[in-house]
C-alpha positions as CSV (number, residue, x, y, z in Angstrom):
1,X,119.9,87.1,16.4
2,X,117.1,89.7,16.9
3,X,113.8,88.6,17.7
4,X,110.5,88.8,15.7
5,X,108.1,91.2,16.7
6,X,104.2,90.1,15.8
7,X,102.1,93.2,16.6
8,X,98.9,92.3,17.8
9,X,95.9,94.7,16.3
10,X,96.7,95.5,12.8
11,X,94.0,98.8,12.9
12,X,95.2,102.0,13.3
13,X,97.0,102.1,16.5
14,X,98.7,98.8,15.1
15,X,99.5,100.2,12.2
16,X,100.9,103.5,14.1
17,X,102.7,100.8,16.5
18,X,104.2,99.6,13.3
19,X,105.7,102.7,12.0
20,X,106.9,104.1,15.6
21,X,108.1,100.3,16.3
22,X,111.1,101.0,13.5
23,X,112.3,104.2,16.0
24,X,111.9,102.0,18.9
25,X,114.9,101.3,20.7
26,X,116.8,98.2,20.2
27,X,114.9,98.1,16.7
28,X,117.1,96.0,13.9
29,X,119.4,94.3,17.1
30,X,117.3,93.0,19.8
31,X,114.2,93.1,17.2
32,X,112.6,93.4,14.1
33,X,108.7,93.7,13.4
34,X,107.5,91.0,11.3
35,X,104.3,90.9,11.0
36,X,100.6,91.8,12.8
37,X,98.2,89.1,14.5
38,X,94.6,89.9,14.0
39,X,91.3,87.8,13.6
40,X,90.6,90.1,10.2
41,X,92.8,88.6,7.8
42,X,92.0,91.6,5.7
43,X,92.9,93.5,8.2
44,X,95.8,95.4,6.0
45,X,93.6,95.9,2.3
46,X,94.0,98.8,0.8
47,X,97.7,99.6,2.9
48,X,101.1,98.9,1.7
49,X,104.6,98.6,2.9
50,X,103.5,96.5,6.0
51,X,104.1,93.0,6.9
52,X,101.2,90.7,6.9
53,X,98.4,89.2,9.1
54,X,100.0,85.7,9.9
55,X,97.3,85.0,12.5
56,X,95.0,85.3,14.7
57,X,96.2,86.0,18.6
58,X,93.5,83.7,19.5
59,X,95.2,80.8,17.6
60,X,98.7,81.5,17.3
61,X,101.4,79.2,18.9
62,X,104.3,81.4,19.4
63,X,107.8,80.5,18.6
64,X,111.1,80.3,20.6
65,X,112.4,84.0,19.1
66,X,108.9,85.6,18.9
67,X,108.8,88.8,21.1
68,X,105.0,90.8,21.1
69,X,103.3,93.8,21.5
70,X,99.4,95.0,22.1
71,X,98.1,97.7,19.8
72,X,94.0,97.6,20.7
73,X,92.2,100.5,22.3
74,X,90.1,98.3,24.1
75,X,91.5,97.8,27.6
76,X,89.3,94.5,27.7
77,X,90.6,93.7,24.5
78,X,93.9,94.5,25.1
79,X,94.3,92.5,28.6
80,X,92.2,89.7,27.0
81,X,94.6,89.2,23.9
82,X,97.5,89.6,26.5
83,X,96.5,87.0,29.1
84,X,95.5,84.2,25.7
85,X,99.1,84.7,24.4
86,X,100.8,84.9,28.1
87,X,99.0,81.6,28.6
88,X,101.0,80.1,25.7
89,X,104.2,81.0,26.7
90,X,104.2,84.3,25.2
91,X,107.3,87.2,26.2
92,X,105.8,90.8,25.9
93,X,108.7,93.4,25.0
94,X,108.3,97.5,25.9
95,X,108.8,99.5,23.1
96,X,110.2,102.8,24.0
97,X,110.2,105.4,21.1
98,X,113.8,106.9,20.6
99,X,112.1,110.6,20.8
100,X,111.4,109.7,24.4
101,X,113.1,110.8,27.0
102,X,112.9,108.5,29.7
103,X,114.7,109.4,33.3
104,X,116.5,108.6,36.0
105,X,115.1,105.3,38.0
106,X,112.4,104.9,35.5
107,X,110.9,101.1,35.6
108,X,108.6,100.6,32.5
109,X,106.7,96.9,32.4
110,X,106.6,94.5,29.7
111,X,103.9,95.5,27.0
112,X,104.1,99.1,27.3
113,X,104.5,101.8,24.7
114,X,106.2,104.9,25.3
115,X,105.7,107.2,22.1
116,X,107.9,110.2,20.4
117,X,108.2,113.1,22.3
118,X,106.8,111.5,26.0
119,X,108.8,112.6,29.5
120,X,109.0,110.1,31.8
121,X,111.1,112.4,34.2
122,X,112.8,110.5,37.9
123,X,111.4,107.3,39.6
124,X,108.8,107.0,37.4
125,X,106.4,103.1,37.5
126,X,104.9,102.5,34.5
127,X,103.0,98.9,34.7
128,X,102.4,96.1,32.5
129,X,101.0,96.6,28.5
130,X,100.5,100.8,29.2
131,X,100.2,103.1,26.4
132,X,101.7,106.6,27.3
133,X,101.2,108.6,24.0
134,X,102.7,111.2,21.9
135,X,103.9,114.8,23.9
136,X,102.5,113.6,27.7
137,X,104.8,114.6,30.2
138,X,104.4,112.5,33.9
139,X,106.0,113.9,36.8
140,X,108.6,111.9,39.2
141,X,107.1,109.3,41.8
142,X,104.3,108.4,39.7
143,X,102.6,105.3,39.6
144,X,101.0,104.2,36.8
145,X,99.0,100.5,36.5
146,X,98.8,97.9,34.7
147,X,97.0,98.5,31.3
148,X,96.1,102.2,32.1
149,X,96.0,104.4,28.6
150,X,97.0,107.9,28.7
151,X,96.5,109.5,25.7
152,X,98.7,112.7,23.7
153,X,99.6,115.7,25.2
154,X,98.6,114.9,29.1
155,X,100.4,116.3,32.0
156,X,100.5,114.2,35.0
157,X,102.1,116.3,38.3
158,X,104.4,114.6,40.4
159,X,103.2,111.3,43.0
160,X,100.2,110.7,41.0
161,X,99.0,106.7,41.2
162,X,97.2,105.6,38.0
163,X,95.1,103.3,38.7
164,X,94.7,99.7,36.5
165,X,92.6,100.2,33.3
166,X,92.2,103.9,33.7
167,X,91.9,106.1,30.8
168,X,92.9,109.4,30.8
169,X,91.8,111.4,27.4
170,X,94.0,113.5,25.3
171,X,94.9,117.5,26.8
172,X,94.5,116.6,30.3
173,X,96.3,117.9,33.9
174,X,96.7,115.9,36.9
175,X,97.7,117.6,39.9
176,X,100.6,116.7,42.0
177,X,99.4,113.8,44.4
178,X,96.3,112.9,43.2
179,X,95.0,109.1,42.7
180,X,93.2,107.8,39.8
181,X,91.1,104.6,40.8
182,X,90.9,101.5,39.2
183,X,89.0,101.7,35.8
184,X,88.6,105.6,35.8
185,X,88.1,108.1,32.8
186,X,89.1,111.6,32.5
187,X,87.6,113.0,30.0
188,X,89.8,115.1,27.0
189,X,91.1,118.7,28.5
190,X,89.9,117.9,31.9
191,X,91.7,119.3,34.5
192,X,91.9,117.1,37.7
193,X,92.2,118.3,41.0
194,X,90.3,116.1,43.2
195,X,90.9,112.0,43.6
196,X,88.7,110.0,40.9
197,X,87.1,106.6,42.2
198,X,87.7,103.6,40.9
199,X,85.3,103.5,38.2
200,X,84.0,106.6,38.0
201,X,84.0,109.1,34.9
202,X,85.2,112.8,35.5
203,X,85.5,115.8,33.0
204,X,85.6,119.6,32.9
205,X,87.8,122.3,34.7
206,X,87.8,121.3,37.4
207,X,86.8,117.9,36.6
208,X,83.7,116.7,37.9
209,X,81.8,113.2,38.0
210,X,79.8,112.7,35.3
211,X,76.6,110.3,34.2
């Protein structure tokens, strides 16, 4: 019997989630979205054709065949929502778009979204509740942490670590080898060829530390 799939965050990335969710695979056998959690009940007025808001993540109790995934931008909100439902017994399911191609050795963590048209190439980590979106290409032996977001059309070179909570903006390049810290933000179309600290914003080509 497939499991049901409660999305939590029914904004726009849920509602994206949603529609990539039913090209997801194992979609309609090992699961089939059911419905969004989100504190709005309202969340959904004004949309059709989508399940409905049967909670709030905060509140619900899940169920023996209830399988989840995070759609918030927020990486506070995303690991905060994740850690309340985790507490309660919660199982957290990848969903890996069947546009992806995902290679050899590839280990992707529960939570994590890999959209249409992404390369995950050889020996690839991708940790716990990461969103790797639409056209980003990431290079063998990379590393990439818990939470992290790395938006459309990236390319990430080859032994690159990501660290947890980092954000890297849509159109950028990573450089073979190079280490993102800990909470970092590249900026969109940067180009990174230096390490980033943990923390620390960078943008520009090359990228540079910014206020």
């Amino acid at each position: 019997m497939p499991a049901n799939l409660l999305i939590i965050g029914a904004g726009g990335f849920g509602r994206e989630l949603y529609a990539a969710s039913l090209e997801c695979r194992g979609c309609g056998s090992d699961f089939v979205p059911c419905g969004f959690l989100d504190a709005r009940a309202g969340a959904l007025d004004g949309f059709s054709g989508y399940p409905p808001v049967l909670g709030s993540p905060e509140t619900y109790a899940p169920r023996g065949n209830d399988v989840f995934a995070v759609a918030l931008g927020s990486v506070e909100a995303r690991r905060r929502c994740a850690e309340t439902l985790s507490a309660k017994g919660a199982r957290f399911i990848a969903l890996v778009h069947g546009r992806a191609n995902v290679g050899f050795n590839v280990e992707i963590g529960p939570g994590s979204y890999i959209a249409p048209g992404v390369s995950l190439t050889a020996d690839v980590r991708i940790g716990a509740h990461v969103d790797v979106f639409h056209n980003t290409s990431v290079g063998h032996d990379t590393v990439i942490g818990d939470f992290a977001h790395i938006y459309a059309q990236c390319a990430i070179g080859g032994g690159v670590k990501v660290g947890k909570g980092a954000r890297i903006f849509p159109g950028s390049t990573i450089v073979p080898r190079i280490k993102i810290g800990d909470g970092a933000t590249v900026g969109a179309g940067s180009a990174v060829f230096l390490d980033v600290r943990d923390g620390e914003t960078v943008m520009g080509n090359p990228a540079a530390p910014i206020e």
